[in-house]
OpenMM code with the backbone's topology and positions (N, CA, C; nanometers):
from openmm import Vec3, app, unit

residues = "UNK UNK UNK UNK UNK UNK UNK UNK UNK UNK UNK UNK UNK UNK UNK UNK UNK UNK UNK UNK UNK UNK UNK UNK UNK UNK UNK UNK UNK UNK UNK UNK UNK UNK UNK UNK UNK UNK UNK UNK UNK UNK UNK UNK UNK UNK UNK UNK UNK UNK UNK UNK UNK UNK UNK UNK UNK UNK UNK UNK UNK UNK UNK UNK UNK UNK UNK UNK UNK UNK UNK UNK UNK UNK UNK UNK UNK UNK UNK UNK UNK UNK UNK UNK UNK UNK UNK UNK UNK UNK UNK UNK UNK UNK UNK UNK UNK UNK UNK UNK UNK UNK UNK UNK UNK UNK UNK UNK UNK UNK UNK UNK UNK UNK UNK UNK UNK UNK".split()
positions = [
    Vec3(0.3845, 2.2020, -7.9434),
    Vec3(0.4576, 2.0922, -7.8818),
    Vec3(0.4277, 1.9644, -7.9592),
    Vec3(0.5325, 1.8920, -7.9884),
    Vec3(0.5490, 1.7627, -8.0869),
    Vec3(0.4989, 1.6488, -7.9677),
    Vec3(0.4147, 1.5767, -8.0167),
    Vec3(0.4006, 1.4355, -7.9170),
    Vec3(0.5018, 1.3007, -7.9655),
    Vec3(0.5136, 1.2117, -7.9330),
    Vec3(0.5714, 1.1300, -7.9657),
    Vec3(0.4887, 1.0666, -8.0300),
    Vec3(0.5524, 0.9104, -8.0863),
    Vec3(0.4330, 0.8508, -8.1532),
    Vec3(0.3395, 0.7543, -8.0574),
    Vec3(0.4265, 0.7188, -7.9374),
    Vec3(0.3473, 0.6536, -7.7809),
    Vec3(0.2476, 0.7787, -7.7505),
    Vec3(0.2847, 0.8992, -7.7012),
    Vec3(0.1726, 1.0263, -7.6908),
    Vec3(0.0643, 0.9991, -7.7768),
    Vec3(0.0655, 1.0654, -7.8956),
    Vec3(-0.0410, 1.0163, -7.9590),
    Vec3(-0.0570, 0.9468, -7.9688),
    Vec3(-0.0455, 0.7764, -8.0146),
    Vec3(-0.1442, 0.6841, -7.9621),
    Vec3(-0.2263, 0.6548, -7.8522),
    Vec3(-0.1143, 0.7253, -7.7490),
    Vec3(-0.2234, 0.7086, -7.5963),
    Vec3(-0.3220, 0.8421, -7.5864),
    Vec3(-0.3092, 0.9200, -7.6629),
    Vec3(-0.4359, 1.0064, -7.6359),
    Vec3(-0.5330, 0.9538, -7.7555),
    Vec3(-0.5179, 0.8915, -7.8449),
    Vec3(-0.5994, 0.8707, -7.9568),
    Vec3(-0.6602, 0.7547, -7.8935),
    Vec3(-0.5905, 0.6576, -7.8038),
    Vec3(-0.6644, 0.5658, -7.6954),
    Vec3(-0.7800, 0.5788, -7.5980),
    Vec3(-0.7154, 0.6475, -7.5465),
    Vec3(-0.7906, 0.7231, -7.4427),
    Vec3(-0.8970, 0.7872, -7.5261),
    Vec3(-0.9205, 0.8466, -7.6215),
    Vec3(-1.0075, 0.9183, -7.6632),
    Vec3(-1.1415, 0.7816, -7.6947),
    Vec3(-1.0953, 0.6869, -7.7451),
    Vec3(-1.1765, 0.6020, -7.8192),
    Vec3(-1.2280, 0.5113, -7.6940),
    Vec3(-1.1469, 0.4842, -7.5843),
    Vec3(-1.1893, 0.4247, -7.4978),
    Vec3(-1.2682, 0.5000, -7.3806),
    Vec3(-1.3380, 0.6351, -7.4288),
    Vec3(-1.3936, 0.7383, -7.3431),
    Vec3(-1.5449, 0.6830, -7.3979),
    Vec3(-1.5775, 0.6743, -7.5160),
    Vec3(-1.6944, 0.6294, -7.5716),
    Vec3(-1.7225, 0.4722, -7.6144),
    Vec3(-1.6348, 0.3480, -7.5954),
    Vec3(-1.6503, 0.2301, -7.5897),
    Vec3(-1.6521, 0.1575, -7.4723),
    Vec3(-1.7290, 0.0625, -7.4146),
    Vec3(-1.7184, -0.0159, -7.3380),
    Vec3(-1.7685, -0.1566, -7.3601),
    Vec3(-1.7118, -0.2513, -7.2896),
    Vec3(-1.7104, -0.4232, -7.3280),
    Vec3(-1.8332, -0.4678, -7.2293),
    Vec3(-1.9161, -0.5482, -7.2378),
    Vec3(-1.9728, -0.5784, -7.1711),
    Vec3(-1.9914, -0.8195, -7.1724),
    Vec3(-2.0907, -0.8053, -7.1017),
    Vec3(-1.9995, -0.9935, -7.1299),
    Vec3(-2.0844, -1.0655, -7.2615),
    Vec3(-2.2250, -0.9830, -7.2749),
    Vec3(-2.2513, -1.0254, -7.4215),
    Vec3(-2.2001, -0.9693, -7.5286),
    Vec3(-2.1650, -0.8214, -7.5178),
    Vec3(-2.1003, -0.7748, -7.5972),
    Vec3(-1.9674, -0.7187, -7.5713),
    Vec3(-1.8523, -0.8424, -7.6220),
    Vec3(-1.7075, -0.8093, -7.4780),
    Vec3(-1.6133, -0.6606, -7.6213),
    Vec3(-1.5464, -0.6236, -7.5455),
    Vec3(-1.4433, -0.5393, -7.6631),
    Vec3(-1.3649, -0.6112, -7.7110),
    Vec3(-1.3344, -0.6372, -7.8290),
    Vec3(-1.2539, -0.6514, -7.8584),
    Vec3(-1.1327, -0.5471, -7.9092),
    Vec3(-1.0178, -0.5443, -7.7991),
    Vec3(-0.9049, -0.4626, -7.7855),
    Vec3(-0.7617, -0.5285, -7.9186),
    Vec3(-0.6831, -0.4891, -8.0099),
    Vec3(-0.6213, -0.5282, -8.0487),
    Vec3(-0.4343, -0.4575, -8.0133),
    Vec3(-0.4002, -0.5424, -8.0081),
    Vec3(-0.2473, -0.5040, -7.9630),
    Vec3(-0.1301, -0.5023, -8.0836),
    Vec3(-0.0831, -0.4182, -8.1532),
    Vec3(0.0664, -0.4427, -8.2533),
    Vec3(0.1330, -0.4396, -8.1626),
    Vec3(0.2683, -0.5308, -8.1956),
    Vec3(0.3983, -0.5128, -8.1416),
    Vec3(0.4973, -0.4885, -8.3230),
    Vec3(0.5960, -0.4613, -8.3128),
    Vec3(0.6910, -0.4809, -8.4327),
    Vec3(0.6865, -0.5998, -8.5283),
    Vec3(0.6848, -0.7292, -8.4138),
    Vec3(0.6952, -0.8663, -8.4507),
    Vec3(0.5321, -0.9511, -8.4810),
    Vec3(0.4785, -0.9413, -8.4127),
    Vec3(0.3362, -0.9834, -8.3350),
    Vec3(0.2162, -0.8756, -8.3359),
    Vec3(0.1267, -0.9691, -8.3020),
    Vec3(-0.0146, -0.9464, -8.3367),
    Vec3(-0.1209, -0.9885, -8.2313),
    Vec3(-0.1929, -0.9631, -8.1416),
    Vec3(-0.2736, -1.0078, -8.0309),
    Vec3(-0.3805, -0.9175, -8.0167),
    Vec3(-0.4900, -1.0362, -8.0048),
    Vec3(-0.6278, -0.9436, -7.9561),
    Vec3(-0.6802, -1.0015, -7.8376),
    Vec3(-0.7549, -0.9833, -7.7844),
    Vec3(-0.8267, -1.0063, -7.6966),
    Vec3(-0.9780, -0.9509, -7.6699),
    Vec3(-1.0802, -1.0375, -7.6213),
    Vec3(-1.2228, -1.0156, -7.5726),
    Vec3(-1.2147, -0.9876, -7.4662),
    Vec3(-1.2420, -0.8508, -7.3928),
    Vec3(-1.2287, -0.7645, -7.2842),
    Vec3(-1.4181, -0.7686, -7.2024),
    Vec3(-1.4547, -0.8087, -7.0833),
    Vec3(-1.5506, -0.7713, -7.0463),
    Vec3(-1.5496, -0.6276, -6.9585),
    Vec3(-1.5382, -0.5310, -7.0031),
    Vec3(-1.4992, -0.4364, -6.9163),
    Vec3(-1.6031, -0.3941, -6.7991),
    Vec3(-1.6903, -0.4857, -6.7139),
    Vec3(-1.7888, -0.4242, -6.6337),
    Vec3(-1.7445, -0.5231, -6.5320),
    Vec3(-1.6987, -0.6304, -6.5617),
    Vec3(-1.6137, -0.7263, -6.4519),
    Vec3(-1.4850, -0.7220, -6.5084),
    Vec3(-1.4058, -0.6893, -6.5489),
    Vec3(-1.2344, -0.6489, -6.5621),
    Vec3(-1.2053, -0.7820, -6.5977),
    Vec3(-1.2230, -0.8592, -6.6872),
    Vec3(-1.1700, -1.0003, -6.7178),
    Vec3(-1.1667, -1.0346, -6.8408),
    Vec3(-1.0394, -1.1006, -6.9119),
    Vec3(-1.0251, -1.1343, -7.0340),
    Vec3(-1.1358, -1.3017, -7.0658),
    Vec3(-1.1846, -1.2746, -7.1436),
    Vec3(-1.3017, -1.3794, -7.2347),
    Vec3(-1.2468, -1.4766, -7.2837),
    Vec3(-1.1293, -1.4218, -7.4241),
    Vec3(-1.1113, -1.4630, -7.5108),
    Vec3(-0.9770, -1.4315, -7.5840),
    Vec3(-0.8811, -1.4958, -7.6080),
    Vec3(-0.6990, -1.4226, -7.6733),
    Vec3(-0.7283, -1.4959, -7.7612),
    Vec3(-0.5919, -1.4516, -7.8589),
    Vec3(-0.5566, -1.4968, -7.9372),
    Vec3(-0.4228, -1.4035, -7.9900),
    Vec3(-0.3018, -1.4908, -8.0314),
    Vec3(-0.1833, -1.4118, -8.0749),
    Vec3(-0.0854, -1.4753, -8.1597),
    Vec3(-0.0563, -1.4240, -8.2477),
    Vec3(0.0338, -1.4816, -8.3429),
    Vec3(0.1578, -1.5182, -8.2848),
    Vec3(0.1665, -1.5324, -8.2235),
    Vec3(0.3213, -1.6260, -8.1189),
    Vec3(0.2744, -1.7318, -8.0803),
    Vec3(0.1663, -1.7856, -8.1127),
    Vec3(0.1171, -1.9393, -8.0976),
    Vec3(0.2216, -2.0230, -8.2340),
    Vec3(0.1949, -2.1095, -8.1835),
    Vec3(0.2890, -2.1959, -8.3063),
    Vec3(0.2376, -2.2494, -8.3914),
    Vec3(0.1136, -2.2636, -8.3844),
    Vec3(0.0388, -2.2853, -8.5139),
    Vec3(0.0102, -2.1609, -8.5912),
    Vec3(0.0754, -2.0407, -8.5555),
    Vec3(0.1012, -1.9261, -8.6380),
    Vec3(0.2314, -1.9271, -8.6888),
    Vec3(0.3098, -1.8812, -8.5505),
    Vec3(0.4565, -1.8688, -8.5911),
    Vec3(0.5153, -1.9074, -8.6577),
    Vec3(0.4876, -2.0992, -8.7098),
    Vec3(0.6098, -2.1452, -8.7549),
    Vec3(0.5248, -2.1578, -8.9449),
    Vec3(0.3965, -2.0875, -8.9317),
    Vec3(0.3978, -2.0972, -9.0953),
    Vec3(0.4727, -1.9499, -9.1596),
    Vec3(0.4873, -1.9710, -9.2701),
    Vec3(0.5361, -1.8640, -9.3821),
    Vec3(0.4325, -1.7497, -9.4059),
    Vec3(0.4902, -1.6734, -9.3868),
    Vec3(0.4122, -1.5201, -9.4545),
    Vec3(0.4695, -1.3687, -9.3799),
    Vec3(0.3521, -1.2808, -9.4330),
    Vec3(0.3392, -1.1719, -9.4271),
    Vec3(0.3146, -1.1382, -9.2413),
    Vec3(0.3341, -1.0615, -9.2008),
    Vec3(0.3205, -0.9894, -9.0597),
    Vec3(0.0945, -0.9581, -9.0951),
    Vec3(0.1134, -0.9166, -9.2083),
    Vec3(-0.0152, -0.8823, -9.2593),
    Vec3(-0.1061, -1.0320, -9.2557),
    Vec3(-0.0868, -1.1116, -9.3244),
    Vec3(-0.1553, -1.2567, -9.3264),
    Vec3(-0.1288, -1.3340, -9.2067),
    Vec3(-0.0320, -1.3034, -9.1170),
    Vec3(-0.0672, -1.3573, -8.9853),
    Vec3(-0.1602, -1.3215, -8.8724),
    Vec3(-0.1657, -1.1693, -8.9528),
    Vec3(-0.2757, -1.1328, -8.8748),
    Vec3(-0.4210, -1.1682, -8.8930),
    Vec3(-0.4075, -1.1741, -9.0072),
    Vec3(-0.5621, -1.2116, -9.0994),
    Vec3(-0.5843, -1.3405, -8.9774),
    Vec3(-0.4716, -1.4558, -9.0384),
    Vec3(-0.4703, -1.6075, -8.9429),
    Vec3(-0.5370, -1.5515, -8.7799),
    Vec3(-0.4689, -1.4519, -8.7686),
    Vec3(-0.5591, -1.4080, -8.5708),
    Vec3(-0.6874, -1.4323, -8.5838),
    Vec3(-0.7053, -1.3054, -8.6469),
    Vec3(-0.8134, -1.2578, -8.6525),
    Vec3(-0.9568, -1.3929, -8.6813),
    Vec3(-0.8952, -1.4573, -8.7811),
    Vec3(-1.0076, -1.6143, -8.7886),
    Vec3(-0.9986, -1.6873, -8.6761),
    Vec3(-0.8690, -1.6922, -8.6246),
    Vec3(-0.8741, -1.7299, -8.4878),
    Vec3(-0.9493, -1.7029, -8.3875),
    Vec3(-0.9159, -1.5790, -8.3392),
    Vec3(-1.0162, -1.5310, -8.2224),
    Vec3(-1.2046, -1.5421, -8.2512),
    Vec3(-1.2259, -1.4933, -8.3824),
    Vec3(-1.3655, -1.5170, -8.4538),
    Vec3(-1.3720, -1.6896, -8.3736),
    Vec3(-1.2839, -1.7982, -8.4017),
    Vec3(-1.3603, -1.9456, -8.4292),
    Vec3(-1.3478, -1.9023, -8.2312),
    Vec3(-1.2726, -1.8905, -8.1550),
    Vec3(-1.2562, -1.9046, -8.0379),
    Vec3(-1.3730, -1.8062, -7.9187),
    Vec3(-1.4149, -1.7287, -8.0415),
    Vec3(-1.5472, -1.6563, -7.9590),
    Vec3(-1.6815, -1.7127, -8.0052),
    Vec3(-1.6649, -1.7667, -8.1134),
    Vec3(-1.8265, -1.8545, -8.1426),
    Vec3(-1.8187, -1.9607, -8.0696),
    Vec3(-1.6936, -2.0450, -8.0337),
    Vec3(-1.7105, -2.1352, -7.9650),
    Vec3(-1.7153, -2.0791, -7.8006),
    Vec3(-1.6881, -2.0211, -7.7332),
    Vec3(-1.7268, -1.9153, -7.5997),
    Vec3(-1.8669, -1.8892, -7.6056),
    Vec3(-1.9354, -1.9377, -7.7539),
    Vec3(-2.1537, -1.8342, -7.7232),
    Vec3(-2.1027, -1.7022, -7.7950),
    Vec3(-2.0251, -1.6063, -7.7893),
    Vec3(-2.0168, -1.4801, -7.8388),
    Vec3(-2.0179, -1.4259, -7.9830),
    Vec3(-2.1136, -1.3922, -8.0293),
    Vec3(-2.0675, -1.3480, -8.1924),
    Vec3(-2.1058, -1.2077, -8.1946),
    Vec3(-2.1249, -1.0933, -8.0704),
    Vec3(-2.1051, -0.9515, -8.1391),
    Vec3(-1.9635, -0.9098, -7.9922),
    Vec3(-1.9010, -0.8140, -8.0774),
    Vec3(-1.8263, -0.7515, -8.0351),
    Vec3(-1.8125, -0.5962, -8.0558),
    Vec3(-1.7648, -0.5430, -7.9927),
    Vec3(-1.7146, -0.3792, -8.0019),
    Vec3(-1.5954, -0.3816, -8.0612),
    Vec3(-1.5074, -0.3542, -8.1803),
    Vec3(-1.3934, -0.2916, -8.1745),
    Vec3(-1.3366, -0.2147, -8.1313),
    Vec3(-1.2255, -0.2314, -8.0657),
    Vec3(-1.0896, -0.1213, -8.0134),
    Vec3(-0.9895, -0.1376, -8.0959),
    Vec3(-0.9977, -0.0385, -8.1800),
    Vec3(-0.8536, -0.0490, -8.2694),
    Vec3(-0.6741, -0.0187, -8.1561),
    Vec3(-0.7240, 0.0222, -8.0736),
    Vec3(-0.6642, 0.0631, -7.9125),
    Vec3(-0.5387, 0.2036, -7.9848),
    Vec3(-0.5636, 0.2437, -8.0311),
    Vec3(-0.4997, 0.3829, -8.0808),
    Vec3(-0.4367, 0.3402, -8.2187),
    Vec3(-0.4532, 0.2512, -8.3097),
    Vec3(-0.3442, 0.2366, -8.3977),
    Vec3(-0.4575, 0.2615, -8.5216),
    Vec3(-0.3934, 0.3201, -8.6508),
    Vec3(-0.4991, 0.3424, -8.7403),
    Vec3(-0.5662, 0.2267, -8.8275),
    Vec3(-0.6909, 0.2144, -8.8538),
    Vec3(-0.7370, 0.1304, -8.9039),
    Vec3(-0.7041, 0.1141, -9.0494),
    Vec3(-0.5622, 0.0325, -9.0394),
    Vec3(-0.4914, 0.0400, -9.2142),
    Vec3(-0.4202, -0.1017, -9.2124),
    Vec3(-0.3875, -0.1897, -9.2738),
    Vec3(-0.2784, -0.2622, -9.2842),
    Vec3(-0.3356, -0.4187, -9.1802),
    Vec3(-0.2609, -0.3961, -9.0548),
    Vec3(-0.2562, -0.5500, -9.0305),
    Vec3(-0.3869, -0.5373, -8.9187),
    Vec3(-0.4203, -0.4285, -8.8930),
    Vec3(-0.5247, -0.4025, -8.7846),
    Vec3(-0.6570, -0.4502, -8.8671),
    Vec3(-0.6782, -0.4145, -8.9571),
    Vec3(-0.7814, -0.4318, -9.0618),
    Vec3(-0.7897, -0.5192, -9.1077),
    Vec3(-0.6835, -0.5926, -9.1712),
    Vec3(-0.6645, -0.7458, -9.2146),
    Vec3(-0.7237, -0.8213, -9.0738),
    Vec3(-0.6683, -0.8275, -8.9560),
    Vec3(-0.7726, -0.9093, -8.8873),
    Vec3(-0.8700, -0.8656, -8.8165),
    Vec3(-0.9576, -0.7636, -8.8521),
    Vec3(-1.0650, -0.7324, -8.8750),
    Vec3(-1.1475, -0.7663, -8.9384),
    Vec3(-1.0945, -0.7706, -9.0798),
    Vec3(-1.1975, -0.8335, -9.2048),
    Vec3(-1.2089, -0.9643, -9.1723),
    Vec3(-1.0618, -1.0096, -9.1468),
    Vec3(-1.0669, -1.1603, -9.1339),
    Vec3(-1.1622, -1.2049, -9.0140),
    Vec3(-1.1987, -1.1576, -8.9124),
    Vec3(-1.2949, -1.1779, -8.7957),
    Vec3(-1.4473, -1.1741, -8.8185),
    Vec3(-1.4432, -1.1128, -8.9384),
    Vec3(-1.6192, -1.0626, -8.9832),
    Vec3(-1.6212, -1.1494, -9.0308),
    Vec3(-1.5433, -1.2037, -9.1103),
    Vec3(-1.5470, -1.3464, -9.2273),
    Vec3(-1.5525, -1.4319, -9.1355),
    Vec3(-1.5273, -1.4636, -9.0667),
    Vec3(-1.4820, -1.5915, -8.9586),
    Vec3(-1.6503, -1.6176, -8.8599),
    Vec3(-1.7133, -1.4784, -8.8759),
    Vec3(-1.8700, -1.4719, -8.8035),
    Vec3(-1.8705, -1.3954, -8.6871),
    Vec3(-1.7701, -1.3296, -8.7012),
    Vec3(-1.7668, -1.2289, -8.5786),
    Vec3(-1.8387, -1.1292, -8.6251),
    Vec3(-1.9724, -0.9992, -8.5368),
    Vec3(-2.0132, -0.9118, -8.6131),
    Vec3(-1.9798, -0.7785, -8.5062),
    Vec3(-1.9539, -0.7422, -8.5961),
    Vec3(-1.9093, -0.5609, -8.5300),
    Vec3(-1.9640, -0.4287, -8.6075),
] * unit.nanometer
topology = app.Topology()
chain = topology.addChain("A")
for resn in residues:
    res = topology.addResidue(resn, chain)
    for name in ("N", "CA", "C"):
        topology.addAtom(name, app.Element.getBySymbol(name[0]), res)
């Protein structure tokens, strides 16, 4: 039986979120693709509450020039400056089912650079 490409991501989710959890010194960081956009968020998962966003549909993203890829990078330094300023500099990654290639990674790297440590 063929899964879709939503199927497998949600079991490749589920799988990764069976062995990760956020806590408030160390929150998850969950990342979201859309087609267009790019969003992460600092997850405390032991009290159910978002920390920390950040998403390229801000307008100090949106309205510069580039790549879907380099806007993400731009997140990714984002959320990094917006969790050092919160006290937080370790996190968990959740790639949240998508493979660690391309724009997921770009603001990844860009978050380690920025002083985020994972």
């Amino acid at each position: 039986m063929a899964f879709s490409k939503i199927e497998r991501r949600n079991k490749i989710k589920r799988r990764i979120r069976a062995k990760i959890s956020g806590s408030e010194e160390r929150p998850r960081m969950t990342v979201f693709r859309s087609n267009k956009q790019i969003s992460v968020q600092l997850v405390d998962d032991l009290n159910g509450r978002t920390l920390v966003a950040a998403t390229s549909a801000i307008k100090d993203i949106a309205n510069q020039n580039g790549t879907k890829t380099e806007k993400a990078a731009m997140v990714g330094k984002q959320i990094a400056e917006r969790a050092l300023a919160a006290g937080i500099d370790k996190v968990v990654f959740d790639r949240n089912g998508y493979l660690y290639h391309g724009r997921v990674k770009k603001l990844a790297d860009a978050a380690r650079e920025a002083g985020l440590k994972f």
